[in-house]
C-alpha positions as CSV (number, residue, x, y, z in Angstrom):
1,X,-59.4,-96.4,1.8
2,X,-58.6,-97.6,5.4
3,X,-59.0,-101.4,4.4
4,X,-55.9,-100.5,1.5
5,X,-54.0,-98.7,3.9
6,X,-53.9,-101.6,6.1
7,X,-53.2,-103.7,3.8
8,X,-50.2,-102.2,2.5
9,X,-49.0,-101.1,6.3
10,X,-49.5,-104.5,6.7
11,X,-47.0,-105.2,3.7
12,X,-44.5,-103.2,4.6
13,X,-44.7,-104.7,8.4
14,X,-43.8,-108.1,7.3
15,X,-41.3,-106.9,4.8
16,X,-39.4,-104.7,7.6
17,X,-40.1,-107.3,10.5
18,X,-38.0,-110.6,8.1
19,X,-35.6,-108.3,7.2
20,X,-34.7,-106.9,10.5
21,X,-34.3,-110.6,11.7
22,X,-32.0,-110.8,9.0
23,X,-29.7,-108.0,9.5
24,X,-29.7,-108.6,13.0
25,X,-28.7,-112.2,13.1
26,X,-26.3,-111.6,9.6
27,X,-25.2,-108.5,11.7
28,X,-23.5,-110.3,14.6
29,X,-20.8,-111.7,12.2
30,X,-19.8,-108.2,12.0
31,X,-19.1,-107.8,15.8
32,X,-15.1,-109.0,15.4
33,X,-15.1,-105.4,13.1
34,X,-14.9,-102.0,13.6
35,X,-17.7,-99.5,14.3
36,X,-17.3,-98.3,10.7
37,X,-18.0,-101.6,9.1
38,X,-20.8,-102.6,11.3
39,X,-22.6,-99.6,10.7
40,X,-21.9,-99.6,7.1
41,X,-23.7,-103.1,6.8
42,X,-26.9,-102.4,9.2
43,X,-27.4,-98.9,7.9
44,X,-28.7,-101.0,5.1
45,X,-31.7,-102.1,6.6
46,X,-32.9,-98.6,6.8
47,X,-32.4,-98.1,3.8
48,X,-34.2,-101.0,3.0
49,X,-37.5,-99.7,5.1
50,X,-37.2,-96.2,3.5
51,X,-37.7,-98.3,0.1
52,X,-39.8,-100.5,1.0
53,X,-42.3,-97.9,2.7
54,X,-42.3,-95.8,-0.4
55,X,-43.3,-98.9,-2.5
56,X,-45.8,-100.3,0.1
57,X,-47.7,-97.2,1.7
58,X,-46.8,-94.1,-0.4
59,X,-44.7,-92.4,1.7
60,X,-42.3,-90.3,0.4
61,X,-39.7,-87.3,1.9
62,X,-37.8,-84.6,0.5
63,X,-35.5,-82.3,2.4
64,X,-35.1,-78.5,2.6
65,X,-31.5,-77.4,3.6
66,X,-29.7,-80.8,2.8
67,X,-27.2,-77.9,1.3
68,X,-26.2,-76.1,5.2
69,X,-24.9,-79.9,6.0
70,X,-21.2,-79.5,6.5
71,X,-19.7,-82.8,6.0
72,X,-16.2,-81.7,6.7
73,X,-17.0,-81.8,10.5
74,X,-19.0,-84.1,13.2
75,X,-21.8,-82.3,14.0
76,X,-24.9,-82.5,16.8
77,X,-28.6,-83.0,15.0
78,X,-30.9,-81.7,17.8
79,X,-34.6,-83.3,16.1
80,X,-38.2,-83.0,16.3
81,X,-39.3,-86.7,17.4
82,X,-42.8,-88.2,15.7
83,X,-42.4,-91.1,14.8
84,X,-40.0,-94.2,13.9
85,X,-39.2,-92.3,10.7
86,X,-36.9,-90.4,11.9
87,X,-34.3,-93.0,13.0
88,X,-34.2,-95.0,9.6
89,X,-34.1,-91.6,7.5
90,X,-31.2,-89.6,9.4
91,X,-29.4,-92.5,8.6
92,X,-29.4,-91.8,4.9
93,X,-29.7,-87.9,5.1
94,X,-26.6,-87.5,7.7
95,X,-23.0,-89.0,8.0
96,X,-22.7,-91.5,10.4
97,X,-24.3,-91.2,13.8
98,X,-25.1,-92.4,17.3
99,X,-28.3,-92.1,18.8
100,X,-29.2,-91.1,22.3
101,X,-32.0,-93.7,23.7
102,X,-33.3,-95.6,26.5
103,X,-31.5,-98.6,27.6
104,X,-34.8,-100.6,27.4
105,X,-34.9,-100.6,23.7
106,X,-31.6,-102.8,23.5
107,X,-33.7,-105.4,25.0
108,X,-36.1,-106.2,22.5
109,X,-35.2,-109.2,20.3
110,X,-33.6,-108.4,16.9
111,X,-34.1,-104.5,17.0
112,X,-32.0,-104.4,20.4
113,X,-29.3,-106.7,19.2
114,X,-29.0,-104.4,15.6
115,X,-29.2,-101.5,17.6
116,X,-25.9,-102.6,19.9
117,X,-24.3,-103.4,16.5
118,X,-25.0,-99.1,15.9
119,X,-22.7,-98.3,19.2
120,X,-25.9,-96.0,20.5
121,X,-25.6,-93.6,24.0
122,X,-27.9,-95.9,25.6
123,X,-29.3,-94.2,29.1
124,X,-31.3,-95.2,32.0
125,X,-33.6,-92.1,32.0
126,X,-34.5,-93.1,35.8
127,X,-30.8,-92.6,36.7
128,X,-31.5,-89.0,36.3
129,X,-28.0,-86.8,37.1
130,X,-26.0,-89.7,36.3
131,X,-27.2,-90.5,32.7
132,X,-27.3,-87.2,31.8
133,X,-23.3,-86.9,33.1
134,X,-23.3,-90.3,31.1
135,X,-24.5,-88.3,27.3
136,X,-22.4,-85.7,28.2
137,X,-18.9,-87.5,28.5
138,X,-20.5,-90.2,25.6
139,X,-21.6,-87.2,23.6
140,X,-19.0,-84.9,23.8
141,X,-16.7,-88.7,22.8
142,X,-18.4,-89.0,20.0
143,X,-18.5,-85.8,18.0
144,X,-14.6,-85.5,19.2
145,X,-14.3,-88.3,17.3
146,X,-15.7,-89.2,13.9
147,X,-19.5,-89.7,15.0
148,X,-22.3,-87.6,14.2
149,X,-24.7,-87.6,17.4
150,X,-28.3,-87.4,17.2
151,X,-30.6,-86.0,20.6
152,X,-34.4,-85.4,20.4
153,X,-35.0,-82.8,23.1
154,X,-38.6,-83.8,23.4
155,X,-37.5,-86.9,24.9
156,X,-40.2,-88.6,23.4
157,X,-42.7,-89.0,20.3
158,X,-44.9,-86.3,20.2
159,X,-48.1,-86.0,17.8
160,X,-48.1,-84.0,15.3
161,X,-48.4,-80.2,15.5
162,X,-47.9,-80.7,19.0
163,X,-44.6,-79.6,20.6
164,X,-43.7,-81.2,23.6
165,X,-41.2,-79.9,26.6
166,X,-37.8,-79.3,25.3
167,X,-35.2,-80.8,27.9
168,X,-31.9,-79.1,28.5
169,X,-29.5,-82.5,28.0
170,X,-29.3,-81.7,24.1
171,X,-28.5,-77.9,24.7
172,X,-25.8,-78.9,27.6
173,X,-24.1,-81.4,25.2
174,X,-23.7,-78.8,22.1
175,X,-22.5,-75.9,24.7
176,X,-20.1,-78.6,25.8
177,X,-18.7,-80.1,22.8
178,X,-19.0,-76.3,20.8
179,X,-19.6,-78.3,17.3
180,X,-22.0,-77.3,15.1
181,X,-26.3,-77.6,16.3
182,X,-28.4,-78.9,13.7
183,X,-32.1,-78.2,14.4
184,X,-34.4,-80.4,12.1
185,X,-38.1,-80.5,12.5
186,X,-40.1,-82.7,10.0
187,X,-44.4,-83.9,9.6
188,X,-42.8,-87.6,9.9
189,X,-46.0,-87.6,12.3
190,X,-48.8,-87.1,9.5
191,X,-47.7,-90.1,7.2
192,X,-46.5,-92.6,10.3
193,X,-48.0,-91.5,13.6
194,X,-46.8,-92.5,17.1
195,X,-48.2,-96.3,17.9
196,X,-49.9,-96.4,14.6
197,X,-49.7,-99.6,12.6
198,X,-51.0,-97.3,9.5
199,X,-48.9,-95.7,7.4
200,X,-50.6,-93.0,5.5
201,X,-49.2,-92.2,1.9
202,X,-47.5,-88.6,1.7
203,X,-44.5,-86.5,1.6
204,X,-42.7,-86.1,4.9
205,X,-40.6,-82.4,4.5
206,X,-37.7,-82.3,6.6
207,X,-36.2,-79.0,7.8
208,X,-32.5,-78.5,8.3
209,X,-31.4,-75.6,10.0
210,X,-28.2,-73.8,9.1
211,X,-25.5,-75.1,11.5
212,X,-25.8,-73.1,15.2
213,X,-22.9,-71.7,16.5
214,X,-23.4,-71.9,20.3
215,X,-20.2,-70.4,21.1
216,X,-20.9,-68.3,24.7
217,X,-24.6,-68.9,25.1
218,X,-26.7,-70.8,28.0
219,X,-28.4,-74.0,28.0
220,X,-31.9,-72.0,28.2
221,X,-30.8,-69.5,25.3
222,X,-30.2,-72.7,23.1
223,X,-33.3,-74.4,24.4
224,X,-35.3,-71.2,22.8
225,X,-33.4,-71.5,19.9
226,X,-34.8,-75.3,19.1
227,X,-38.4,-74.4,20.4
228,X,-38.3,-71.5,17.6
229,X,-37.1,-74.0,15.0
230,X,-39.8,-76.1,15.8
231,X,-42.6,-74.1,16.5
232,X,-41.6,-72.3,12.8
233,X,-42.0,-75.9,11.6
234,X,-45.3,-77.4,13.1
């Protein structure tokens, strides 16, 4: 069983890594364009590995709530982080978004130069005060505008079933910018772990929470709110 699931991870590695060296190249003709149109063509290539990881390894998602998803407004998706799932799928269950993330990752050949295409929040987490002033103002920019944002409070990838510390950045943004708090947990862990060149075949459920109206509460009072959401998840 391990020898086939390498195989196809294996698969589904070479189809992901050829394609993102083609969107990324094919992507920088886009550049002269607006943010729209560049993330219309590179939200493709998630697409793409969503496919491609069902056909390859199995793995499969379905989402509970899709329906509390109010696409009349920009809204703040405050997730559960477990793996790279997470960042190709919110793509194709949400309107368009910007991600919060390190600064690093734009350095990395081909996924760094399609990920400057996607306009992220890109921080330098050692800057500490300063790039969390830096979300704020790019946060709060975003969702004023026509931009979905996407935080993961955990600041990192976490295994699964374990819930890491929930930082406060997330919950200062939504108090900030008053628009409505997603809270999404998901098992994206179980099929494609942190680090793990396996994929394991399964169904990864995603958990959308009705939209969070943090209208006069505190950072820590919202901070409680996502730990709830995602330790009634694990």
């Amino acid at each position: 069983m391990k020898v086939i699931w390498f195989l196809r991870s294996l698969l589904f590695a070479i189809g992901q890594g050829l394609t993102l060296v083609l969107f990324s190249v094919l992507g920088q003709l886009t550049r002269p364009f607006s943010f729209k149109t560049r993330y219309a063509f590179m939200h493709y290539w998630a697409r793409f590995c969503l496919f491609w990881l069902r056909f390859t390894c199995g793995v499969k998602y379905r989402v509970h709530g899709a329906d509390h998803i109010d696409t009349s407004q920009t809204g703040l998706i405050l997730s559960r982080h477990e793996s790279a799932w997470e960042t190709l799928a919110f793509q194709q269950i949400f309107p368009r978004q910007a991600y919060v993330l390190k600064r690093e990752l734009l350095k990395v050949p081909f996924f760094g130069w399609g990920m400057k295409l996607l306009n992220p929040i890109a921080i330098d987490r050692s800057a500490g005060r300063k790039a969390l002033n830096q979300m704020l103002s790019e946060g709060v920019a975003r969702l004023q505008g026509d931009d979905w944002v996407v935080v993961f409070p955990e600041g990192t990838r976490m295994p699964v079933g374990e819930l890491g510390k929930i930082n406060v950045g997330g919950s200062m943004l939504a108090i900030k910018a008053q628009k409505p708090v997603y809270l999404v947990a998901h098992n994206a862990g179980s099929c494609w772990p942190k680090n793990s060149f396996i994929k394991k075949p399964g169904i990864i459920d995603v958990y959308i929470s009705k939209p969070l109206d943090v209208s006069g509460m505190k950072a820590a009072e919202v901070n409680a709110q996502i730990e709830a959401w995602f330790r009634q998840c694990l």
